[in-house]
Structure formats: C-alpha cells, structure tokens
N, C-alpha and C positions, 0 to 999 in steps of 0.2 A: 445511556447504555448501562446498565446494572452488570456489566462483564469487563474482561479485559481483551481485547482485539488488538490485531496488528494490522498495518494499514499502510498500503502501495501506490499513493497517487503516480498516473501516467498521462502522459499529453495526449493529441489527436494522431501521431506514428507510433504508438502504444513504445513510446520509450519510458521508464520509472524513475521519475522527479525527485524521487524520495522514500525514505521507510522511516514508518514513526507507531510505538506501540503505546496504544493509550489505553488507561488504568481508568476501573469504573468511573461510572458519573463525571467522567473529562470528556472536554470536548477538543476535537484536532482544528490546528491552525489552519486557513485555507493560502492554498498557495495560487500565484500566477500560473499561468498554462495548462492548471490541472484539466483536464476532456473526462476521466472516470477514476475510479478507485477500485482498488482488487482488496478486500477484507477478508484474513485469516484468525485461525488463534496466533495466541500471542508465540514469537518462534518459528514457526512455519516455512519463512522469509529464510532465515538464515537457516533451518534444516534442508530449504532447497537450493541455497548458495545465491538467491535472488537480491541480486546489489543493485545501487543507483547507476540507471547509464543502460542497464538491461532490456533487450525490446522482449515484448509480451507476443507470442504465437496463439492466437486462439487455434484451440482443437475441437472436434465435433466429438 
C-alpha cells in the first residue's frame, strides 16, 4: 500500500476483533477468527466511535 489506512478485522457475527492503523508500505498482522475486514482512512474508526466488541449492521 503506498498510503495510510485504517483497518477493522470482524469474525463470521460481524463482531470487530480489533483496529489497527497501518502506515504505507506496512503490512497488518493476521489475526485468529478474522471472516473480513472493513478498510477506512486512517481516523474514520474513532470519528465514528467504532470500538473492539462492536457488531457491524450492513445497510443497503
């Protein structure tokens, strides 16, 4: 990645395992239970008060 991203792995109940914001050309640790990942810019996360523990609602 030539940017900087932030980044929401969630299980298969779309609960959020974690937030970790990685800085160009890093690459993120891979966790147990991760099912997908929800990628912002970097901040995002905490501008939408999205903490570990949180479940994920998809909307249409």
């Amino acid at each position: 990645m030539r940017f900087r991203i932030g980044l929401a792995p969630f299980d298969r109940s779309r609960v959020v395992i974690g937030i970790a914001r990685l800085r160009a050309y890093r690459d993120g640790r891979p966790r147990w239970r991760t099912r997908s990942v929800l990628e912002a810019v970097p901040g995002a996360f905490e501008r939408c008060r999205l903490v570990v523990g949180d479940t994920l609602e998809p909307r249409a």
